[in-house]
C-alpha positions, 0 to 999 in steps of 0.5 A, spaced: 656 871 576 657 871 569 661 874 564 659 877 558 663 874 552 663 877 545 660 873 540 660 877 534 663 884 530 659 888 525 662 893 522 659 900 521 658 902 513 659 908 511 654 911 509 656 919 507 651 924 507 653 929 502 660 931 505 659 928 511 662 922 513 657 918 515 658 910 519 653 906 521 653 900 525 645 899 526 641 898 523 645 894 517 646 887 514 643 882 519 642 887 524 635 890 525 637 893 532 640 891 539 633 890 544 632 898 545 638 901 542 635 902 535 639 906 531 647 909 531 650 914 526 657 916 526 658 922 523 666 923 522 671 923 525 673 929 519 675 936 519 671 942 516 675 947 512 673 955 513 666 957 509 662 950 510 655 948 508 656 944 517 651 940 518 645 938 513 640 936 518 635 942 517 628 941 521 625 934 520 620 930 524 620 924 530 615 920 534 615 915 539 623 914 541 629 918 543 635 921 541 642 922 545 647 925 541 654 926 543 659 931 540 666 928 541 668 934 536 665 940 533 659 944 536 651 942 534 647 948 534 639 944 537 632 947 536 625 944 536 618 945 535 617 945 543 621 951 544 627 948 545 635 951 543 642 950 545 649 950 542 652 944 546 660 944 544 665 938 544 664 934 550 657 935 551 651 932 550 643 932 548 638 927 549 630 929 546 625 925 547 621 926 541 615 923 545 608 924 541 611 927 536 616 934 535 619 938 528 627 939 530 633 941 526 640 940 528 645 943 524 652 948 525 653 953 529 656 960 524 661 961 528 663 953 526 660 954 519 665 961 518 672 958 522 671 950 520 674 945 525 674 938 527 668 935 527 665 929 530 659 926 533 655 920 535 647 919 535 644 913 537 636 913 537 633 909 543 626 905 543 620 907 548 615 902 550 609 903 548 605 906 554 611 912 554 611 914 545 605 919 546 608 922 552 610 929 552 616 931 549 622 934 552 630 935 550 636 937 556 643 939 553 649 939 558 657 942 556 662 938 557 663 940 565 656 936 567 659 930 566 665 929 569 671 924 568 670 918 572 675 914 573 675 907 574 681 903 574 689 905 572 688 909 565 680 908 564 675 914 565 668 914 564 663 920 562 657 918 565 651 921 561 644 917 565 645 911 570 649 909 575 657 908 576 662 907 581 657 911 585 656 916 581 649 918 578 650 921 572 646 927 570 640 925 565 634 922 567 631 916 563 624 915 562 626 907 562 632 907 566 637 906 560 645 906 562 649 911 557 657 913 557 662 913 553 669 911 555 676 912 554 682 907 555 689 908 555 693 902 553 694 897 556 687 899 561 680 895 563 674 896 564 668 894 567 660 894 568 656 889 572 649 889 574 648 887 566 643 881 568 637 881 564 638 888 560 640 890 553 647 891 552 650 895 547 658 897 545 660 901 540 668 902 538 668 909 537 675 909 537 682 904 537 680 897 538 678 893 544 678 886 547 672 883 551 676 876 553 680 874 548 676 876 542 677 884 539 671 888 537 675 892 532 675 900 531 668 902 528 664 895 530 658 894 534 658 888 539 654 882 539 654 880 546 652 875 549 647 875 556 652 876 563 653 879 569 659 883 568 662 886 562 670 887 562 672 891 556 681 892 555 684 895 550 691 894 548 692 901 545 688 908 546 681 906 545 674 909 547 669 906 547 660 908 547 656 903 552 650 902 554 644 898 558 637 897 557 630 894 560 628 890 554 621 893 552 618 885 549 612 889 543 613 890 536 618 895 533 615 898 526 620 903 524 619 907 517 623 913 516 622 918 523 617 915 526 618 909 531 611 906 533 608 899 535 603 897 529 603 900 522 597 904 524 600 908 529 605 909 523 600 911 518 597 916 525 604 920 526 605 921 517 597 924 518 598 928 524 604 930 521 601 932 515 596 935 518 601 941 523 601 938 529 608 937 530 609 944 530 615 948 527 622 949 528 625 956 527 633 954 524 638 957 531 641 961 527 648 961 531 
């Protein structure tokens, strides 16, 4: 067995959007991606007073890769050009695959729009191989009581959102079979993943700083890890952190804008069939 060791740290940057407190990690300088994780925006943590604009994500559209979104704070209102709607609240999770293409909007709900409060959220865009990017879309939207805390060790809790852990299964299937949680450490706690061999691996510290080894990933950073069997993450203070494991898909990524393809043409393809109506068209929820 081999241990995973942390070879470097990159710091998310802030990247604002209006009033929203945007982080991203990936991609950033020297950063393209991590294998098949492609993309992570963290938007607060902030708080919103009453009467707010909320979220400025109004119907955009995707092609070729997935979304999983997770509401740490705050509420998300969802709704897509497949027909899909939910307002998933703190502690829930939304994954769509945007497949062959699809229009959706993401923003907030009246209710939060009216009475303000706490707001945080991470979204991470995860590739699909090519024989998998013109597949239907889909979308699943789970509260916070489909994903149980479980606990692993003295102070660790693990929300399982797909894969396996601890024997648990968690309650989103992946297409690619990618492994997502996000968890939370008490001071002084360990955690550990094993059956890493072979798989992208991706650690984001949403939250406090935590130690793969003797070296810290600070808060805010994204891990640069090295290949391994197991991963041990500790921290020394109240952390939480968001993991990942994936199948590494070995073809071109040509990312421009929303669209996430294997060649410049297929690129050309989804701007031209979007162009054209084919994705269809997002109602706004509108609460």
């Amino acid at each position: 067995m081999t241990d995973v060791i942390l070879r470097s740290t990159h710091p998310a940057y802030r990247d604002d959007i209006g009033d929203l407190v945007t982080r991203r990690p990936v991609p950033g300088p020297g950063l393209e991606q991590i294998g098949a994780f492609l993309f992570l925006n963290h938007h607060g943590p902030q708080t919103y007073g009453p009467n707010n604009r909320g979220l400025p994500f109004g119907p955009h559209p995707h092609r070729g890769f997935e979304t999983v979104t997770f509401i740490l704070e705050g509420s998300l209102a969802h709704t897509d050009s497949a027909g899909h709607e939910s307002i998933i609240r703190a502690g829930g999770v939304q994954w769509m695959t945007a497949g062959s293409g699809l229009i959706h909007a993401e923003i907030s709900p009246a209710e939060f729009k009216r009475t303000g409060g706490p707001l945080e959220i991470l979204q991470l865009w995860v590739n699909l191989p090519n024989k998998l990017k013109m597949t239907a879309p889909r979308y699943v939207g789970l509260q916070s009581d489909a994903f149980p805390g479980v606990a692993a060790g003295e102070g660790a809790t693990v929300h399982l959102v797909s894969g396996d852990f601890a024997g648990r299964t968690g309650p989103i299937e992946s297409l690619t079979g990618v492994f997502l949680c996000w968890a939370e450490l008490a001071g002084g706690a360990s955690l550990a993943f094993d059956r890493l061999a072979n798989r992208d691996l991706f650690l984001y510290a949403v939250e406090g700083a935590v130690r793969v080894g003797d070296r810290a990933l600070p808060q805010w950073h994204l891990a640069g890890l090295s290949a391994g069997d197991t991963l041990t993450v500790t921290a020394d203070a109240p952390a939480r952190i968001l993991f990942g494991h994936a199948a590494p898909i070995p073809e071109p990524v040509i990312a421009h804008g929303p669209f996430v393809m294997s060649s410049i043409e297929e690129i050309r393809q989804a701007y031209a069939d979007y162009q054209m109506g084919k994705f269809g068209v997002a109602e706004i929820v509108a609460g």
